[in-house]
C-alpha positions as CSV (number, residue, x, y, z in Angstrom):
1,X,96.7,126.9,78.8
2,X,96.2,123.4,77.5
3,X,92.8,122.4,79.0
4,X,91.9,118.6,79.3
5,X,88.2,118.0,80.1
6,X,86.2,114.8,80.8
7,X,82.9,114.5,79.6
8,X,81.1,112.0,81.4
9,X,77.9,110.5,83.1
10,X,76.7,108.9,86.2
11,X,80.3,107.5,87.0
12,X,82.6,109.1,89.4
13,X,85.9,107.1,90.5
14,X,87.9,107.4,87.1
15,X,86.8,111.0,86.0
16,X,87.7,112.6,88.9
17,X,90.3,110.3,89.4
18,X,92.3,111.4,86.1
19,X,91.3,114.7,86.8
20,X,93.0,114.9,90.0
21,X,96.3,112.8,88.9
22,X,96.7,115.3,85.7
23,X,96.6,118.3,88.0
24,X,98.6,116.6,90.7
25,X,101.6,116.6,88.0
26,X,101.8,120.2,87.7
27,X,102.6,120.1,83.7
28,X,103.0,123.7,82.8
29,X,100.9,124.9,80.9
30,X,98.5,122.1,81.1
31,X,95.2,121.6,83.4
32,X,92.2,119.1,83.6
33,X,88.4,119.5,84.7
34,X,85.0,118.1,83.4
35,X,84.0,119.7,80.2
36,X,81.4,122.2,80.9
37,X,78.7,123.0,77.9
38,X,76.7,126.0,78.1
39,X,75.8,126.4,74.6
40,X,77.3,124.8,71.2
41,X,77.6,127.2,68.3
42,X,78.4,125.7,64.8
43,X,82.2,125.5,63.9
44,X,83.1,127.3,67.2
45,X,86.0,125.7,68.8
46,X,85.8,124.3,72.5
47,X,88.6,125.6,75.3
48,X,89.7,121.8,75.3
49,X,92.7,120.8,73.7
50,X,91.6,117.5,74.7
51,X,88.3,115.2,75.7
52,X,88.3,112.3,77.3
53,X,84.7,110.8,76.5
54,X,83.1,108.5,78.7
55,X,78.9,109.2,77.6
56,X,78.7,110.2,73.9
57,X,77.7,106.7,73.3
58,X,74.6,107.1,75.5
59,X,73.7,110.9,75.0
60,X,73.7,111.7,71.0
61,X,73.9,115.7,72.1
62,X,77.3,115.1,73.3
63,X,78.3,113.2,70.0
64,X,77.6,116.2,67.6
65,X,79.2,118.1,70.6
66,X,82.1,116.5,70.3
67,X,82.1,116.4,66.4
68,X,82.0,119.8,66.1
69,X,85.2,120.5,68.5
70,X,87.4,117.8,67.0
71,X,86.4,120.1,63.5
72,X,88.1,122.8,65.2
73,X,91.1,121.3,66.7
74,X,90.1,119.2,69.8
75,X,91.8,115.8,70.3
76,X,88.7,113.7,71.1
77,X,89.4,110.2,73.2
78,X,88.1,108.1,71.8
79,X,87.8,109.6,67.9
80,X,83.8,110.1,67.9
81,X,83.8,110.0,63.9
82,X,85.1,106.1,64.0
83,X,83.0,105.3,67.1
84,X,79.7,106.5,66.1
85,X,80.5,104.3,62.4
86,X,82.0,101.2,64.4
87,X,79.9,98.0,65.9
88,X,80.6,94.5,66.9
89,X,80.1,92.9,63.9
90,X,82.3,94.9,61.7
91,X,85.1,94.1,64.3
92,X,85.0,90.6,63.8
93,X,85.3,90.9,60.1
94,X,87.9,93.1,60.5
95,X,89.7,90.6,62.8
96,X,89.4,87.3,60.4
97,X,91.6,89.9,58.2
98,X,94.5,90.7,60.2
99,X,95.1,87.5,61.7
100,X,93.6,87.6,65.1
101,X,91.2,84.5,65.8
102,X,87.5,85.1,67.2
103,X,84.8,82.8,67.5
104,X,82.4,81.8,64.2
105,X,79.9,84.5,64.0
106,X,76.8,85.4,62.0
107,X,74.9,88.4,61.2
108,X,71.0,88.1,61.9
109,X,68.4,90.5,60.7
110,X,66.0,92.0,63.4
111,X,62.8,89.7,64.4
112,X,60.7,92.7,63.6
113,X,60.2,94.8,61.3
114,X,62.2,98.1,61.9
115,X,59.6,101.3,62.8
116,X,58.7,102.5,58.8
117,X,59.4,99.8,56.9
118,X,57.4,96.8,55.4
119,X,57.8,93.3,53.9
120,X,58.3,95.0,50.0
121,X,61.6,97.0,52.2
122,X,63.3,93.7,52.2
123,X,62.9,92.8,48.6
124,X,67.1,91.6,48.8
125,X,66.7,89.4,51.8
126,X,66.1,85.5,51.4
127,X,62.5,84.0,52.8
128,X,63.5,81.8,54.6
129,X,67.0,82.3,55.2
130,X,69.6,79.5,54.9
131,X,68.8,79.2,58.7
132,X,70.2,75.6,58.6
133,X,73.3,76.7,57.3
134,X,73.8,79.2,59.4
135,X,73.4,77.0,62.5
136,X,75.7,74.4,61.3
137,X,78.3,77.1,60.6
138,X,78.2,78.5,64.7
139,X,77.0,75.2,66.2
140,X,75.4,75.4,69.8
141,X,76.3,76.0,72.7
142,X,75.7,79.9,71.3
143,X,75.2,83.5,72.2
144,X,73.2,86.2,70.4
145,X,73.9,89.3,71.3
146,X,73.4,92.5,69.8
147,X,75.8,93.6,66.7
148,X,76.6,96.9,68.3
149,X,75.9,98.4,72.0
150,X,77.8,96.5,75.1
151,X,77.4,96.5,79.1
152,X,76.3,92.9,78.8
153,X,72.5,94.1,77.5
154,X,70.3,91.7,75.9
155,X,72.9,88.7,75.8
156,X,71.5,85.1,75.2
157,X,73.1,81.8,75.9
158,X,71.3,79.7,73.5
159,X,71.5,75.5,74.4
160,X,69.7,74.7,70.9
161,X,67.3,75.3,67.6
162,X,64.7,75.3,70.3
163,X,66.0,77.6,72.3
164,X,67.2,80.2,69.4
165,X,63.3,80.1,67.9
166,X,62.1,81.0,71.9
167,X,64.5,83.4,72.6
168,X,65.0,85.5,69.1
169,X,61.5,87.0,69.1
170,X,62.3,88.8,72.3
171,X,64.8,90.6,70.2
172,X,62.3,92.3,68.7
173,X,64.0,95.3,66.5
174,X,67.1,94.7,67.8
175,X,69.6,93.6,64.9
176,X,71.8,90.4,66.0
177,X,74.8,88.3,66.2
178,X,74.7,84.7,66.6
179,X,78.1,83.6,67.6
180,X,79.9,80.6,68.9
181,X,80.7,79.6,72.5
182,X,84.5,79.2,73.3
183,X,84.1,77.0,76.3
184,X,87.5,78.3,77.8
185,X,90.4,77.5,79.9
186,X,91.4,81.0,80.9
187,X,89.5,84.6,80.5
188,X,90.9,87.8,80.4
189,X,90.1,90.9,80.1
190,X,93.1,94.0,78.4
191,X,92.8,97.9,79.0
192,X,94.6,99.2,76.2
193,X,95.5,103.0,76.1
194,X,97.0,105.3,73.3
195,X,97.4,102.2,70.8
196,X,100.4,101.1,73.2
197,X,100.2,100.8,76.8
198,X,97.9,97.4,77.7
199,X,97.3,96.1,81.0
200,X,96.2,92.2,81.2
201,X,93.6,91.3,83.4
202,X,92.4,88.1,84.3
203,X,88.8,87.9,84.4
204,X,85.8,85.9,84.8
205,X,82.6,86.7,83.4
206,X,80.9,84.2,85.0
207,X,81.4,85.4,88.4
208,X,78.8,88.0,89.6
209,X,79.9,91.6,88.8
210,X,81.4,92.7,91.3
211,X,83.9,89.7,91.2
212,X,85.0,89.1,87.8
213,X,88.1,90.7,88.5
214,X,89.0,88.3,91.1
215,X,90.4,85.5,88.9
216,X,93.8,83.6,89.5
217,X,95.0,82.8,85.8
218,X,98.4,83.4,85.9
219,X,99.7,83.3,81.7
220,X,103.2,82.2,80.7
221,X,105.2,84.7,79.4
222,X,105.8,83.6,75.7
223,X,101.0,83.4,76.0
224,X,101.3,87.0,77.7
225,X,103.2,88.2,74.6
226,X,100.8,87.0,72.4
227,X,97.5,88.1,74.2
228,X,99.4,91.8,74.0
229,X,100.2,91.8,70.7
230,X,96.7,91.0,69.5
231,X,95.3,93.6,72.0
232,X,97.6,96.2,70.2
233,X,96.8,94.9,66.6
234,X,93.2,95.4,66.8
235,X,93.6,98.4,68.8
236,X,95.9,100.2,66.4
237,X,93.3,98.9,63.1
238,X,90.4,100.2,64.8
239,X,92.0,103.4,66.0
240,X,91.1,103.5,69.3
241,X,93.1,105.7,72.4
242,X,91.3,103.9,75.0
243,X,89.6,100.4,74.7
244,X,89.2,96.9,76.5
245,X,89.8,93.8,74.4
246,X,88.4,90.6,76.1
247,X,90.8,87.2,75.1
248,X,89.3,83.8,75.9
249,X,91.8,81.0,75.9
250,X,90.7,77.6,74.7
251,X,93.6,74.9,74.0
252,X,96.0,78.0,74.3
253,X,94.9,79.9,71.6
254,X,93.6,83.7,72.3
255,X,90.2,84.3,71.0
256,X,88.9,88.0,70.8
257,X,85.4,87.8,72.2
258,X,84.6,91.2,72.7
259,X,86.5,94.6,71.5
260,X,84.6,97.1,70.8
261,X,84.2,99.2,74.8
262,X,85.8,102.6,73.7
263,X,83.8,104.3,77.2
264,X,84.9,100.5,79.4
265,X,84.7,100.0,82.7
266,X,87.1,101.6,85.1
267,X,85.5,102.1,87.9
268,X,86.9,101.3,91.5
269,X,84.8,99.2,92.9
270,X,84.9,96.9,89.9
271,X,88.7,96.7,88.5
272,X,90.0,96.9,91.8
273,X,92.7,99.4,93.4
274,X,96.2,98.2,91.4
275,X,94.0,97.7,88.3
276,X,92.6,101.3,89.0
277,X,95.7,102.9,89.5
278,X,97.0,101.4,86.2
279,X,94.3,103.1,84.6
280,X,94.1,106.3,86.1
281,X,97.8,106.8,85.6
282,X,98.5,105.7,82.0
283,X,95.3,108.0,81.1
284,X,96.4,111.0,82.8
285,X,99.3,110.9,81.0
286,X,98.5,109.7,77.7
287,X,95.9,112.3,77.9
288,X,99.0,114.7,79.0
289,X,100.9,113.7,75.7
290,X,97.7,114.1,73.6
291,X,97.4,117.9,75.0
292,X,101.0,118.7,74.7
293,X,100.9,117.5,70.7
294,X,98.1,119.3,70.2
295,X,97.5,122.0,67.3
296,X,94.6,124.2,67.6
297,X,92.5,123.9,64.3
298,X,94.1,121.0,62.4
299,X,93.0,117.2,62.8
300,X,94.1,116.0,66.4
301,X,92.3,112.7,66.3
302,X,93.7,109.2,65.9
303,X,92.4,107.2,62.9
304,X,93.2,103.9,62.6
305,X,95.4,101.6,60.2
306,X,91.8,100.4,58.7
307,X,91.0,104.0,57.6
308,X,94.9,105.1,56.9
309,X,95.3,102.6,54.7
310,X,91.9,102.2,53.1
311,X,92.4,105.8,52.4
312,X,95.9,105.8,50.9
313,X,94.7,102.9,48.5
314,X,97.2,100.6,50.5
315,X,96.7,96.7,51.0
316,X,94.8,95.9,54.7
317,X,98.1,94.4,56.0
Protein backbone atom coordinates (compact mmCIF):
# COMPACT_ATOMS: atom_id res chain seq x y z
CA UNK A 1 0.00 0.00 0.00
CA UNK A 2 1.13 3.46 -1.10
CA UNK A 3 0.14 5.68 1.79
CA UNK A 4 -0.33 9.56 1.20
CA UNK A 5 -0.54 11.55 4.36
CA UNK A 6 -1.16 15.32 5.11
CA UNK A 7 0.49 16.92 7.70
CA UNK A 8 -1.17 19.93 8.69
CA UNK A 9 -2.43 22.52 11.27
CA UNK A 10 -5.36 24.53 12.20
CA UNK A 11 -6.87 24.31 8.57
CA UNK A 12 -9.48 21.94 7.54
CA UNK A 13 -11.21 22.48 3.94
CA UNK A 14 -8.16 21.43 1.70
CA UNK A 15 -6.61 18.54 3.89
CA UNK A 16 -9.48 16.65 4.22
CA UNK A 17 -10.60 17.80 1.03
CA UNK A 18 -7.61 15.93 -0.88
CA UNK A 19 -7.89 13.33 1.46
CA UNK A 20 -11.33 12.44 0.52
CA UNK A 21 -10.90 13.11 -3.40
CA UNK A 22 -7.63 10.66 -3.41
CA UNK A 23 -9.62 7.93 -1.73
CA UNK A 24 -12.72 8.70 -3.71
CA UNK A 25 -10.51 7.45 -6.89
CA UNK A 26 -9.99 4.12 -5.75
CA UNK A 27 -6.26 3.88 -7.19
CA UNK A 28 -5.15 0.45 -6.22
CA UNK A 29 -2.84 0.14 -4.16
CA UNK A 30 -2.88 3.71 -3.11
CA UNK A 31 -4.62 5.43 0.03
CA UNK A 32 -4.61 8.99 1.81
CA UNK A 33 -4.99 10.07 5.62
CA UNK A 34 -3.31 12.80 7.90
CA UNK A 35 0.10 11.64 8.90
CA UNK A 36 -0.01 10.48 12.36
CA UNK A 37 3.42 10.77 14.55
CA UNK A 38 3.76 8.85 17.64
CA UNK A 39 7.43 8.87 17.97
CA UNK A 40 10.44 9.72 15.39
CA UNK A 41 13.32 7.41 15.55
CA UNK A 42 16.57 8.49 13.69
CA UNK A 43 16.84 7.13 9.99
CA UNK A 44 13.63 5.07 10.49
CA UNK A 45 11.43 5.41 7.54
CA UNK A 46 7.78 6.80 7.74
CA UNK A 47 4.68 4.41 6.23
CA UNK A 48 4.16 7.44 3.74
CA UNK A 49 5.27 7.23 0.32
CA UNK A 50 4.18 10.67 0.18
CA UNK A 51 3.55 14.07 2.44
CA UNK A 52 1.75 16.75 1.60
CA UNK A 53 3.00 19.54 4.17
CA UNK A 54 0.96 22.28 5.05
CA UNK A 55 2.74 23.32 8.88
CA UNK A 56 6.46 22.54 8.82
CA UNK A 57 7.00 26.10 8.26
CA UNK A 58 5.38 27.00 11.55
CA UNK A 59 6.27 23.86 13.79
CA UNK A 60 10.20 23.09 13.44
CA UNK A 61 9.44 19.43 15.02
CA UNK A 62 7.65 18.61 11.94
CA UNK A 63 10.61 19.97 9.66
CA UNK A 64 13.28 17.47 11.18
CA UNK A 65 10.26 15.09 10.96
CA UNK A 66 9.97 15.35 7.65
CA UNK A 67 13.76 15.50 6.91
CA UNK A 68 14.29 12.46 8.29
CA UNK A 69 11.54 10.48 6.11
CA UNK A 70 12.48 12.07 2.84
CA UNK A 71 16.23 10.40 4.03
CA UNK A 72 14.43 7.27 3.82
CA UNK A 73 12.40 7.34 0.77
CA UNK A 74 9.41 9.71 1.41
CA UNK A 75 8.34 12.20 -1.37
CA UNK A 76 7.90 15.32 0.71
CA UNK A 77 5.52 18.23 -0.92
CA UNK A 78 6.97 20.69 -0.88
CA UNK A 79 10.97 19.44 -0.60
CA UNK A 80 11.59 20.55 3.21
CA UNK A 81 15.57 20.69 2.47
CA UNK A 82 14.92 23.72 -0.29
CA UNK A 83 12.19 25.34 1.85
CA UNK A 84 13.82 25.51 5.18
CA UNK A 85 17.10 27.23 2.89
CA UNK A 86 14.71 29.47 0.69
CA UNK A 87 13.37 33.23 1.54
CA UNK A 88 12.03 36.16 -0.23
CA UNK A 89 14.96 37.80 -0.92
CA UNK A 90 16.86 35.10 -2.54
CA UNK A 91 13.87 34.71 -4.90
CA UNK A 92 14.06 37.96 -6.31
CA UNK A 93 17.70 37.56 -7.04
CA UNK A 94 17.08 34.54 -8.51
CA UNK A 95 14.37 36.14 -10.72
CA UNK A 96 16.55 39.21 -12.14
CA UNK A 97 18.55 36.00 -13.47
CA UNK A 98 16.11 34.08 -15.50
CA UNK A 99 14.36 36.82 -17.00
CA UNK A 100 11.24 37.30 -15.01
CA UNK A 101 10.70 41.14 -13.93
CA UNK A 102 9.99 42.05 -10.17
CA UNK A 103 9.95 45.22 -8.60
CA UNK A 104 13.48 47.09 -7.37
CA UNK A 105 14.27 45.59 -4.06
CA UNK A 106 16.78 45.99 -1.27
CA UNK A 107 18.04 44.06 1.50
CA UNK A 108 18.02 45.91 5.01
CA UNK A 109 19.73 44.69 8.08
CA UNK A 110 17.58 44.32 11.33
CA UNK A 111 16.89 47.66 13.48
CA UNK A 112 18.22 45.74 16.45
CA UNK A 113 20.76 44.05 17.32
CA UNK A 114 20.06 40.27 16.92
CA UNK A 115 19.85 38.34 20.71
CA UNK A 116 23.95 37.61 21.32
CA UNK A 117 25.55 39.82 19.19
CA UNK A 118 27.14 43.32 19.62
CA UNK A 119 28.32 46.38 17.63
CA UNK A 120 32.21 44.62 17.20
CA UNK A 121 29.64 41.49 15.32
CA UNK A 122 29.11 43.82 12.58
CA UNK A 123 32.72 44.79 11.95
CA UNK A 124 31.77 44.21 7.68
CA UNK A 125 28.67 46.44 7.70
CA UNK A 126 28.95 50.27 6.63
CA UNK A 127 28.03 53.05 9.55
CA UNK A 128 25.93 54.68 8.04
CA UNK A 129 24.82 52.75 5.18
CA UNK A 130 24.45 54.29 1.70
CA UNK A 131 20.84 54.91 2.91
CA UNK A 132 20.46 57.68 0.29
CA UNK A 133 21.31 55.43 -2.38
CA UNK A 134 19.41 52.93 -1.43
CA UNK A 135 16.28 55.08 -1.44
CA UNK A 136 16.90 56.53 -4.70
CA UNK A 137 17.40 53.09 -6.13
CA UNK A 138 13.40 51.74 -4.79
CA UNK A 139 11.88 55.27 -4.74
CA UNK A 140 8.63 55.74 -2.63
CA UNK A 141 5.68 54.78 -2.66
CA UNK A 142 7.40 51.44 -0.87
CA UNK A 143 6.84 48.38 1.15
CA UNK A 144 9.12 46.74 3.79
CA UNK A 145 8.40 43.65 4.50
CA UNK A 146 10.16 40.82 5.92
CA UNK A 147 12.93 38.86 3.69
CA UNK A 148 11.46 35.56 4.53
CA UNK A 149 7.97 34.41 6.39
CA UNK A 150 4.45 35.42 4.44
CA UNK A 151 0.61 35.57 5.49
CA UNK A 152 0.85 39.30 5.04
CA UNK A 153 2.78 39.79 8.72
CA UNK A 154 4.52 42.81 9.51
CA UNK A 155 4.05 44.54 5.97
CA UNK A 156 4.55 48.42 5.62
CA UNK A 157 3.40 50.77 3.10
CA UNK A 158 5.96 53.42 3.45
CA UNK A 159 4.74 57.16 1.74
CA UNK A 160 8.35 58.70 2.43
CA UNK A 161 12.06 59.09 4.29
CA UNK A 162 9.84 60.14 7.05
CA UNK A 163 7.75 57.48 7.16
CA UNK A 164 10.68 54.68 6.64
CA UNK A 165 12.75 56.32 9.84
CA UNK A 166 8.99 55.90 11.95
CA UNK A 167 8.16 52.74 10.88
CA UNK A 168 11.71 50.66 10.67
CA UNK A 169 12.34 50.62 14.37
CA UNK A 170 9.20 48.70 14.97
CA UNK A 171 10.91 46.01 13.02
CA UNK A 172 12.96 45.47 15.73
CA UNK A 173 15.02 42.04 14.98
CA UNK A 174 13.23 41.37 12.20
CA UNK A 175 15.61 41.38 9.01
CA UNK A 176 13.99 43.46 5.94
CA UNK A 177 13.21 44.16 2.38
CA UNK A 178 12.53 47.53 1.17
CA UNK A 179 10.93 47.17 -2.23
CA UNK A 180 9.13 49.18 -4.75
CA UNK A 181 5.41 49.74 -5.29
CA UNK A 182 4.05 48.58 -8.74
CA UNK A 183 0.99 50.75 -8.72
CA UNK A 184 -0.93 48.18 -11.02
CA UNK A 185 -3.49 47.77 -13.60
CA UNK A 186 -4.38 44.17 -12.89
CA UNK A 187 -3.51 41.68 -9.87
CA UNK A 188 -3.36 38.17 -9.87
CA UNK A 189 -2.78 35.64 -7.94
CA UNK A 190 -1.33 31.65 -9.76
CA UNK A 191 -1.59 28.16 -7.83
CA UNK A 192 1.01 26.22 -9.50
CA UNK A 193 1.24 22.38 -8.78
CA UNK A 194 3.87 19.66 -9.68
CA UNK A 195 6.04 22.39 -11.68
CA UNK A 196 3.20 22.18 -14.45
CA UNK A 197 -0.35 22.49 -13.82
CA UNK A 198 -1.15 26.52 -12.86
CA UNK A 199 -4.35 27.96 -12.30
CA UNK A 200 -4.67 31.97 -12.82
CA UNK A 201 -6.52 33.89 -10.45
CA UNK A 202 -7.48 37.30 -10.47
CA UNK A 203 -7.03 38.91 -7.31
CA UNK A 204 -7.05 41.93 -5.30
CA UNK A 205 -5.09 42.49 -2.32
CA UNK A 206 -6.58 45.45 -1.48
CA UNK A 207 -10.00 44.17 -0.91
CA UNK A 208 -10.54 42.84 2.71
CA UNK A 209 -9.64 39.07 3.01
CA UNK A 210 -12.25 37.44 2.50
CA UNK A 211 -12.79 39.20 -0.97
CA UNK A 212 -9.65 39.29 -2.76
CA UNK A 213 -10.72 36.55 -4.84
CA UNK A 214 -13.59 38.45 -6.12
CA UNK A 215 -11.81 40.45 -8.93
CA UNK A 216 -13.08 40.83 -12.59
CA UNK A 217 -9.69 41.10 -14.59
CA UNK A 218 -10.28 39.18 -17.45
CA UNK A 219 -6.38 38.79 -19.35
CA UNK A 220 -5.97 38.33 -23.17
CA UNK A 221 -4.83 35.24 -24.23
CA UNK A 222 -1.41 36.05 -25.78
CA UNK A 223 -0.92 38.16 -21.48
CA UNK A 224 -2.39 34.69 -20.04
CA UNK A 225 0.39 32.87 -21.77
CA UNK A 226 2.91 34.97 -20.54
CA UNK A 227 1.73 35.21 -16.78
CA UNK A 228 1.85 31.05 -17.07
CA UNK A 229 4.97 30.77 -18.32
CA UNK A 230 6.66 32.90 -15.68
CA UNK A 231 4.62 31.05 -13.05
CA UNK A 232 6.18 27.78 -14.33
CA UNK A 233 9.78 29.32 -14.77
CA UNK A 234 10.19 30.29 -11.33
CA UNK A 235 8.33 27.34 -10.09
CA UNK A 236 10.47 24.83 -11.93
CA UNK A 237 14.03 27.08 -10.61
CA UNK A 238 12.90 27.05 -7.20
CA UNK A 239 11.76 23.40 -7.23
CA UNK A 240 8.59 23.73 -5.79
CA UNK A 241 5.41 20.83 -6.20
CA UNK A 242 2.98 23.20 -4.84
CA UNK A 243 3.32 27.15 -4.68
CA UNK A 244 1.32 30.49 -5.43
CA UNK A 245 3.11 33.10 -7.57
CA UNK A 246 1.39 36.57 -7.26
CA UNK A 247 1.77 38.76 -10.89
CA UNK A 248 1.07 42.51 -10.80
CA UNK A 249 0.41 44.07 -14.16
CA UNK A 250 1.58 47.64 -14.68
CA UNK A 251 1.59 48.93 -18.55
CA UNK A 252 1.10 45.16 -19.38
CA UNK A 253 4.07 43.79 -18.07
CA UNK A 254 3.90 40.81 -15.35
CA UNK A 255 5.78 41.66 -12.29
CA UNK A 256 6.42 38.75 -9.65
CA UNK A 257 5.57 40.35 -6.37
CA UNK A 258 5.46 37.54 -4.20
CA UNK A 259 6.60 33.70 -4.74
CA UNK A 260 7.70 32.17 -2.19
CA UNK A 261 3.98 30.37 -0.30
CA UNK A 262 5.03 26.67 -0.60
CA UNK A 263 2.01 25.87 2.44
CA UNK A 264 -0.57 28.89 0.32
CA UNK A 265 -3.87 29.49 0.95
CA UNK A 266 -6.51 27.05 -0.21
CA UNK A 267 -8.97 27.22 1.90
CA UNK A 268 -12.80 27.36 0.92
CA UNK A 269 -13.98 30.13 2.23
CA UNK A 270 -11.19 32.26 0.78
CA UNK A 271 -10.37 30.88 -3.02
CA UNK A 272 -13.83 30.16 -3.50
CA UNK A 273 -15.64 26.84 -4.69
CA UNK A 274 -14.29 26.49 -8.68
CA UNK A 275 -10.95 27.81 -7.36
CA UNK A 276 -11.15 25.09 -4.60
CA UNK A 277 -12.04 22.38 -6.75
CA UNK A 278 -9.14 23.20 -9.03
CA UNK A 279 -6.95 22.76 -6.19
CA UNK A 280 -8.19 19.92 -4.53
CA UNK A 281 -8.26 17.99 -7.76
CA UNK A 282 -4.86 18.69 -9.45
CA UNK A 283 -3.34 17.85 -5.76
CA UNK A 284 -5.03 14.66 -5.28
CA UNK A 285 -3.68 13.58 -8.27
CA UNK A 286 -0.39 15.10 -8.56
CA UNK A 287 0.06 13.75 -5.15
CA UNK A 288 -1.41 10.23 -6.81
CA UNK A 289 1.45 10.46 -9.55
CA UNK A 290 4.05 11.33 -6.81
CA UNK A 291 3.00 7.99 -4.85
CA UNK A 292 2.81 5.77 -7.80
CA UNK A 293 6.69 6.96 -8.84
CA UNK A 294 7.77 6.41 -5.75
CA UNK A 295 10.90 4.17 -4.64
CA UNK A 296 11.17 3.38 -1.04
CA UNK A 297 14.78 4.43 0.14
CA UNK A 298 16.18 6.48 -2.75
CA UNK A 299 15.73 10.41 -3.20
CA UNK A 300 11.89 11.03 -4.09
CA UNK A 301 12.07 14.82 -3.75
CA UNK A 302 12.00 17.45 -6.47
CA UNK A 303 15.01 19.76 -6.62
CA UNK A 304 14.89 22.51 -8.67
CA UNK A 305 16.77 23.68 -11.99
CA UNK A 306 18.70 26.33 -9.45
CA UNK A 307 20.17 23.26 -7.49
CA UNK A 308 20.38 20.70 -10.71
CA UNK A 309 22.29 22.83 -12.40
CA UNK A 310 24.34 24.57 -9.75
CA UNK A 311 25.27 21.09 -8.96
CA UNK A 312 26.14 19.68 -12.34
CA UNK A 313 28.47 22.90 -12.82
CA UNK A 314 25.99 23.90 -15.66
CA UNK A 315 25.28 27.69 -16.63
CA UNK A 316 21.87 29.21 -14.65
CA UNK A 317 19.97 29.23 -17.96
Amino acid sequence: MKKIGVLFGKERSFPYGVIERINSKQINGVAAEPVSISKVMQGEPTEYAVIIDRISQDVPFYRAYLKNAALRGTAVINNPFWWSADEKFFNNCLATQINVPVPKTVLLPSYELPTDTSNESFTNLAYPMDWQGIFDYVGFPAYMKPFAGGGWKNVYRLDSLADFYQKHPETEQLVMLLQEEIVFDEYYRCYCIGGKHVRIMPYEPRNPHHLRYVADFSPSPERYKLMEDIVLRINQYLGYDFNTVELALRDGVPYAIDFCNPAPDADINSVGQENFDWVIETAANFAIEKALAQVPGQDNLTWGAYIKNSAAGKALM
